[in-house]
C-alpha positions in Angstrom: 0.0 0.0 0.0 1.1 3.2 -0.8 -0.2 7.0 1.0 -1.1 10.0 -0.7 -2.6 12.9 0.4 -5.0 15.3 -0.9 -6.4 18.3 -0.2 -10.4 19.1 -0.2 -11.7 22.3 -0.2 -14.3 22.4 2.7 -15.7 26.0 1.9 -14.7 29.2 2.8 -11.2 29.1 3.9 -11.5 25.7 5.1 -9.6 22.5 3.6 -9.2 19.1 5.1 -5.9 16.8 4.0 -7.3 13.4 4.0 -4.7 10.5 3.1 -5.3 8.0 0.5 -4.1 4.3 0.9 -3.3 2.9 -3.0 -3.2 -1.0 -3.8 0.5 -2.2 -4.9 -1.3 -3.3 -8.3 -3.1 -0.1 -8.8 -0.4 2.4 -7.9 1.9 0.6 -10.8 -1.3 1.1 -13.1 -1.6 4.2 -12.4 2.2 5.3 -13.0 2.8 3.3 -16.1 -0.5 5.1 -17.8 0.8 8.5 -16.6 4.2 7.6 -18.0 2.6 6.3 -21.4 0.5 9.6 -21.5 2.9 11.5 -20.8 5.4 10.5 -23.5 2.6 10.4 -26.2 2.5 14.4 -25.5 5.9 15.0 -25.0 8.0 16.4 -28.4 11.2 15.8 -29.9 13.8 15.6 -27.3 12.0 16.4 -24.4 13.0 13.9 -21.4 10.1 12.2 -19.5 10.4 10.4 -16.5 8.5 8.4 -14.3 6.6 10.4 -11.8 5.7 9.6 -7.8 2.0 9.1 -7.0 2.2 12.2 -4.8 3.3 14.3 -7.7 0.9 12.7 -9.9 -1.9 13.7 -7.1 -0.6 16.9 -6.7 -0.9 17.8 -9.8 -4.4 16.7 -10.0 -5.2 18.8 -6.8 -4.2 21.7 -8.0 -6.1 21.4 -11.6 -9.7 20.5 -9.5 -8.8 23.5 -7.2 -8.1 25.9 -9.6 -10.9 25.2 -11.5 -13.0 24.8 -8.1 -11.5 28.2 -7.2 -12.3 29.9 -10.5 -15.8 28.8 -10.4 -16.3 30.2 -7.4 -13.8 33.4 -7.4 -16.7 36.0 -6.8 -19.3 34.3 -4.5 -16.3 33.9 -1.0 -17.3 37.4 0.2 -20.7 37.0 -0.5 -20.8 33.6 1.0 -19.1 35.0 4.2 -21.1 37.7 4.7 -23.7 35.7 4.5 -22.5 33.1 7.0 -21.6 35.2 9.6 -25.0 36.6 9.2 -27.4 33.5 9.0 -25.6 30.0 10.1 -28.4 28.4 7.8 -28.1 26.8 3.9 -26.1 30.1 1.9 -27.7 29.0 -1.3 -31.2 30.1 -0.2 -30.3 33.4 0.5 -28.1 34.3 -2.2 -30.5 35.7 -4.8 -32.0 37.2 -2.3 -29.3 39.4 -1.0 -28.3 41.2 -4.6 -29.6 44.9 -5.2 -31.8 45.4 -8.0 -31.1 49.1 -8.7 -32.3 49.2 -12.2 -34.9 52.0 -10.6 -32.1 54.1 -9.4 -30.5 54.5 -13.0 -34.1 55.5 -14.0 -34.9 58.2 -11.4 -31.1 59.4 -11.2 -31.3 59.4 -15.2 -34.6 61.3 -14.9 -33.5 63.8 -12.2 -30.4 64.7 -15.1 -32.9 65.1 -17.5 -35.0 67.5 -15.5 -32.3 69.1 -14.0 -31.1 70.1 -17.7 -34.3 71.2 -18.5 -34.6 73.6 -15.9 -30.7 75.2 -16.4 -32.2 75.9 -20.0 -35.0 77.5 -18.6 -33.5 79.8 -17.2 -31.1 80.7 -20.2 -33.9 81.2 -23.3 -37.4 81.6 -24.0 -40.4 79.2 -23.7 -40.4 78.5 -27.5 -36.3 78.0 -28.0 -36.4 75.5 -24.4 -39.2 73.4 -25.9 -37.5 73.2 -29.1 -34.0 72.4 -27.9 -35.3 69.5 -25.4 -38.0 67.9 -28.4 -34.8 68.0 -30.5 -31.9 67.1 -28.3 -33.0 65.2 -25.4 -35.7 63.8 -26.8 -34.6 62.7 -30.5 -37.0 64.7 -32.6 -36.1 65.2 -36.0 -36.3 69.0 -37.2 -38.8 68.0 -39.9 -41.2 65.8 -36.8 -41.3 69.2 -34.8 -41.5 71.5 -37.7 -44.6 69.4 -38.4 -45.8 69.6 -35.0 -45.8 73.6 -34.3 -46.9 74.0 -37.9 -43.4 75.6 -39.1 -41.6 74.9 -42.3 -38.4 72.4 -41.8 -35.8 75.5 -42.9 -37.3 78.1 -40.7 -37.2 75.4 -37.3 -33.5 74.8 -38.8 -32.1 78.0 -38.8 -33.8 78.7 -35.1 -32.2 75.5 -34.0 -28.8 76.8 -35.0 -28.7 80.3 -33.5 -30.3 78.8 -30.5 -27.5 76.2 -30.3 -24.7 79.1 -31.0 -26.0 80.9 -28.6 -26.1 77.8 -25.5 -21.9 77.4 -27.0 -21.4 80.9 -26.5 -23.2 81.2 -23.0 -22.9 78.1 -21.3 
């Protein structure tokens, strides 16, 4: 029999080294094939040689824990928050515990929009604000609003430009 030891991760910061007892016949398996593997990879002129199981389970350890580790790179803080919190099953509670702030970004977006509006209040008239916030926070196409106060598209053009020369000049 032959011992090797391994390494489980057990959570958050927590691993337990449990030693592994390996049959005579199945510890030569074992290295043969990773020998035989090993060679079938290896290229012109590079030396192979036989490994120890120990190396052989190392290297398997650290391939299962740093695939275990990338998996679960950005749930550790979460997770220990969570059980210092609430001893009881994490996975319940995760989804519950993330911010849903997609109303935020509205109303913060919102208050910028009406914040704008009222700094160009107080720079131009009635007519040239409603203009410039149909056509430049809203989207409007010159030719859409020209059609909506009943103005020809050439006349709400040449408005839009001194209006917009004048905001460059003044703000």
């Amino acid at each position: 029999m032959t011992k090797v030891t391994m390494k489980y991760d057990k959570g958050i910061k927590k691993e337990e080294v449990v030693a592994l007892e390996i049959p005579a016949a199945e510890f030569e398996t074992m290295l043969e094939n990773d020998y035989q593997e090993r060679l079938a990879y290896a290229t012109d002129g590079e030396v192979v040689e036989r490994r120890t199981p120990q190396a052989i389970f190392d290297e398997l350890n650290r391939k299962e824990r740093n695939s275990w580790q990338t998996h679960t790179r950005h749930q550790h803080q979460f997770q220990m928050t969570l059980e210092i919190e609430d001893e009881t099953s994490i996975e319940t509670h995760t989804m519950d515990r993330f911010i849903d702030d997609s109303q935020a970004k509205e109303r913060q977006r919102q208050e910028d929009y009406e914040a704008l509006c009222q700094k160009l209040r107080g720079q131009l008239n009635p007519d040239q604000v409603e203009m410039i916030i149909a056509i430049c926070l809203d989207g409007m196409s010159v030719k859409d609003y020209a059609a909506q106060i009943d103005e020809k598209p050439n006349t709400v053009t040449k408005r839009f430009m001194r209006i917009k020369n004048f905001l460059k000049e003044n703000l």
